[in-house]
C-alpha positions in Angstrom: 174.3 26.5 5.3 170.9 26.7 6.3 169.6 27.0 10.0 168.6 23.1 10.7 171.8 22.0 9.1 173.9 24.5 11.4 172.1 23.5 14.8 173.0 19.9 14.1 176.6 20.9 13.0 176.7 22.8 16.0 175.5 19.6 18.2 178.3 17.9 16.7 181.0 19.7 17.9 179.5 20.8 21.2 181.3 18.7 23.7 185.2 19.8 21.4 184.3 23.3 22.4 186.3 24.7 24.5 187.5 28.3 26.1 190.2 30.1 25.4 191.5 33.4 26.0 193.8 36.3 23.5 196.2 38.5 25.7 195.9 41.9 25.2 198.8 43.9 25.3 200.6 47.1 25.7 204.2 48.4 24.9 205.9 49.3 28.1 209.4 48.8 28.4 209.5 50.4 32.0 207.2 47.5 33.4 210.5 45.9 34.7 208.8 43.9 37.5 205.1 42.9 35.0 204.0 40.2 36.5 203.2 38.9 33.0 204.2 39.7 29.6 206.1 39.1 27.0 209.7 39.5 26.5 211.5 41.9 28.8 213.5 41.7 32.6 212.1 38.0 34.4 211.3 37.3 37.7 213.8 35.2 38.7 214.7 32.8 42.1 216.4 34.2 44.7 220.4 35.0 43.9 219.8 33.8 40.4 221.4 35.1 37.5 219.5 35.1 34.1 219.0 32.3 32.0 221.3 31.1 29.8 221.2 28.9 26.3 222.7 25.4 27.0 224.6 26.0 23.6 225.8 29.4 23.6 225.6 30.0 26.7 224.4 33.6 26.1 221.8 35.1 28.0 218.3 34.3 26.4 214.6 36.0 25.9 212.3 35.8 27.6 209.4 35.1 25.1 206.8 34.6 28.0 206.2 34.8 31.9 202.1 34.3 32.4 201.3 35.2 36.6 198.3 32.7 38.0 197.9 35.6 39.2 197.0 37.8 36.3 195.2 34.5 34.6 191.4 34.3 33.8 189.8 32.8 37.1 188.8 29.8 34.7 192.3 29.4 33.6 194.7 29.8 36.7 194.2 26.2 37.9 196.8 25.3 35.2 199.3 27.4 36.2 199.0 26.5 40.1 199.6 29.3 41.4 202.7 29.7 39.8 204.3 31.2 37.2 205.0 30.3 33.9 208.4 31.4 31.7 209.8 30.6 28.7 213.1 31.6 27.7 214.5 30.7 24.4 217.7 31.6 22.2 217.8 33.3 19.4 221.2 33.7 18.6 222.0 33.2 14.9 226.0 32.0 15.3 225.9 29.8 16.1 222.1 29.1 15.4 221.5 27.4 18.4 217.8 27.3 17.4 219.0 24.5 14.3 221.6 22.9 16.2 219.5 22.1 19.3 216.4 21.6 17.3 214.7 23.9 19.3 211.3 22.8 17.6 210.9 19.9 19.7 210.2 19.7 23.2 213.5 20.0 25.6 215.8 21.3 23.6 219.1 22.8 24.7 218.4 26.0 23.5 215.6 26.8 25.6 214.5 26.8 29.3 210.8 26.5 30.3 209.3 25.9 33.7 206.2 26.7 36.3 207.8 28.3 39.5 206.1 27.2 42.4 205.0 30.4 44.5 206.8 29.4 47.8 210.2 29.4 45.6 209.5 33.0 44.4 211.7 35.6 45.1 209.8 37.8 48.0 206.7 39.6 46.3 207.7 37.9 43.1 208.6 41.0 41.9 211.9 40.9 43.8 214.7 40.9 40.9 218.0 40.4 42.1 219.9 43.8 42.4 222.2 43.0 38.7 218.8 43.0 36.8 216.9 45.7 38.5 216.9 48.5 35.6 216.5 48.5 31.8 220.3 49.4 31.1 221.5 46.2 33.3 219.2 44.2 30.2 221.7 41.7 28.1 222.0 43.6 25.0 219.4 42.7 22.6 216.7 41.5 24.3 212.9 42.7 23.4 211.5 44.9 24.9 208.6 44.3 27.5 204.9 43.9 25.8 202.7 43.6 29.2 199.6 41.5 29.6 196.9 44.4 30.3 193.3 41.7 29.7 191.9 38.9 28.2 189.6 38.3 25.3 186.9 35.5 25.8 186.7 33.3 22.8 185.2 29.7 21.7 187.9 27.4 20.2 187.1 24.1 18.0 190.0 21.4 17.1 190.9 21.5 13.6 189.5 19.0 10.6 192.2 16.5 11.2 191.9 16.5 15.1 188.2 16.5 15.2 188.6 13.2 12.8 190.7 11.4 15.1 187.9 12.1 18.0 185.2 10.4 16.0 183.6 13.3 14.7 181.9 12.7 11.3 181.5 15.6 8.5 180.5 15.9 5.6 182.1 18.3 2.4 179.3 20.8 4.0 180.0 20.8 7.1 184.2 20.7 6.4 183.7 24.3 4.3 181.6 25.7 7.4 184.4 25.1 9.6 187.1 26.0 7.1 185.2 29.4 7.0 185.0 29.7 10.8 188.7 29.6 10.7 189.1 28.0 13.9 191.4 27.1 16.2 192.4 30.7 16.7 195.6 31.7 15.5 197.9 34.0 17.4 198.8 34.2 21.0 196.4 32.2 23.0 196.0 30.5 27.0 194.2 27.3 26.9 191.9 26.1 23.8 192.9 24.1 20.9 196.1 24.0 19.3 196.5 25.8 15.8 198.5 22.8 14.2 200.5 24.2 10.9 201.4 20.2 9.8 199.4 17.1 11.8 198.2 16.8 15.1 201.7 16.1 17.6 201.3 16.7 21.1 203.8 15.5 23.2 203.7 13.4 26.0 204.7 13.8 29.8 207.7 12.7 30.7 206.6 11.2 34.3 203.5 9.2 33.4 203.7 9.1 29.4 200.1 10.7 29.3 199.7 12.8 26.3 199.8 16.3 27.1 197.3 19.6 26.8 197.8 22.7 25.2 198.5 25.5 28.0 199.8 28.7 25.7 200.0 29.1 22.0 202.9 31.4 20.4 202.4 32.8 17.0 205.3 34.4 14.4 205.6 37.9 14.2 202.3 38.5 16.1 203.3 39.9 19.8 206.7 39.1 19.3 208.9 40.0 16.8 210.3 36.4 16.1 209.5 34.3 13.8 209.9 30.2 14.5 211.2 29.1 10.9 208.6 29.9 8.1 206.0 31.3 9.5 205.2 28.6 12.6 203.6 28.5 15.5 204.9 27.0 18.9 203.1 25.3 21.5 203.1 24.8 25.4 201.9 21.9 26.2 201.2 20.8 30.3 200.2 17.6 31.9 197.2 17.4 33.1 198.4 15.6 36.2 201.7 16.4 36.5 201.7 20.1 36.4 205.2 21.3 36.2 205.8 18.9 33.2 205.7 21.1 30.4 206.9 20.7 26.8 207.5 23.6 24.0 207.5 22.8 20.3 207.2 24.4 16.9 206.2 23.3 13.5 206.0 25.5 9.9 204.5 24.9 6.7 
């Protein structure tokens, strides 16, 4: 694509772009009390216990806690000061994941929530006494990957999504993008959503506004789970209503 034909691609898609940041992270299975990371013990309320599946009833993973705290200053806003878990099961009998359909938003099978900081157990990192070392762990659960930094990085909506905002390309312009491979895949805060099928946010339960993406969860990338063949699962926020949150999944 020559240089003309870029800038005016570029002006295009200039008001889609958007920021984004990649967690880096470390292995660390004695960072019991990380503010953020993924998998390992969770900060937990006051007297309570860990969570458990609505199907099994066995304890689940953690897949995620995010600190406001530990957020890009650009990014925290979303989180409100909170913090951000989800918890999902992974038990394969029964397969709660199947049963409870655990790719769509509220499922069963999964807890996910923004705790607000004046509900926080004292310094947040104040585990009740029963989770408060790596042997008193449910058997099974991952171990801790902390959240160390941040990478920076420009995301775009896919084709599809950038169609449906009224953006019009031609076959040049569609094999640019394609080779930009954007959105990002991966682990992700904020950006655009990596769709594997169509575009499908979901929408807020309070005010039926259709929500944003806040985190993206990739297969077998930080952790070792993989959501059917290969998908990738998304947290989706109101933007007005920030403790209305949604997780889904989709796979090719």
């Amino acid at each position: 694509m020559d240089i003309d034909r870029l800038q005016a691609l570029n002006e295009k898609l200039a008001r889609h772009r958007r920021a984004a940041w990649l967690p880096e992270v470390v292995e660390d299975d004695a960072a019991i009390v990380a503010r953020s990371k993924f998998s390992g013990v969770p900060a937990l309320l006051e007297m309570e216990l860990w969570p458990r599946c609505g199907r099994c009833e066995r304890p689940m993973q953690l897949f995620l806690q995010l600190d406001a705290r530990d957020a890009p200053e650009a990014a925290a806003p979303a989180l409100d000061g909170g913090v951000l878990q989800l918890f999902y099961c992974t038990s394969s009998e029964p397969h709660c994941e199947g049963e409870c359909e655990a790719y769509l938003p509220h499922a069963r099978s999964t807890l996910l929530r923004l705790l607000p900081p004046a509900e926080l157990a004292p310094e947040r990192e104040g585990l009740i006494e029963e989770w408060s070392g790596p042997a008193a762990m449910p058997e099974g659960m991952y171990p801790a990957k902390r959240i160390v930094a941040w990478t920076p990085v420009e995301d775009l909506p896919n084709l599809e999504e950038l169609e449906g905002l009224g953006v019009e390309l031609d076959d040049e312009d569609e094999l640019a993008l394609e080779d930009w491979d954007l959105p990002h895949a991966g682990e992700k805060l904020l950006g655009w959503p990596r769709w594997v099928q169509g575009v499908e946010y979901p929408v807020c339960r309070v005010c039926g506004r259709r929500m944003e993406l806040l985190f993206q969860i990739d297969s077998s990338q930080t952790l070792p789970y993989m959501f059917g063949d290969m998908g990738i699962g998304h947290i989706s926020q109101c933007p007005d209503h920030r403790t209305e949150l949604a997780f889904g999944w989709a796979c090719s």
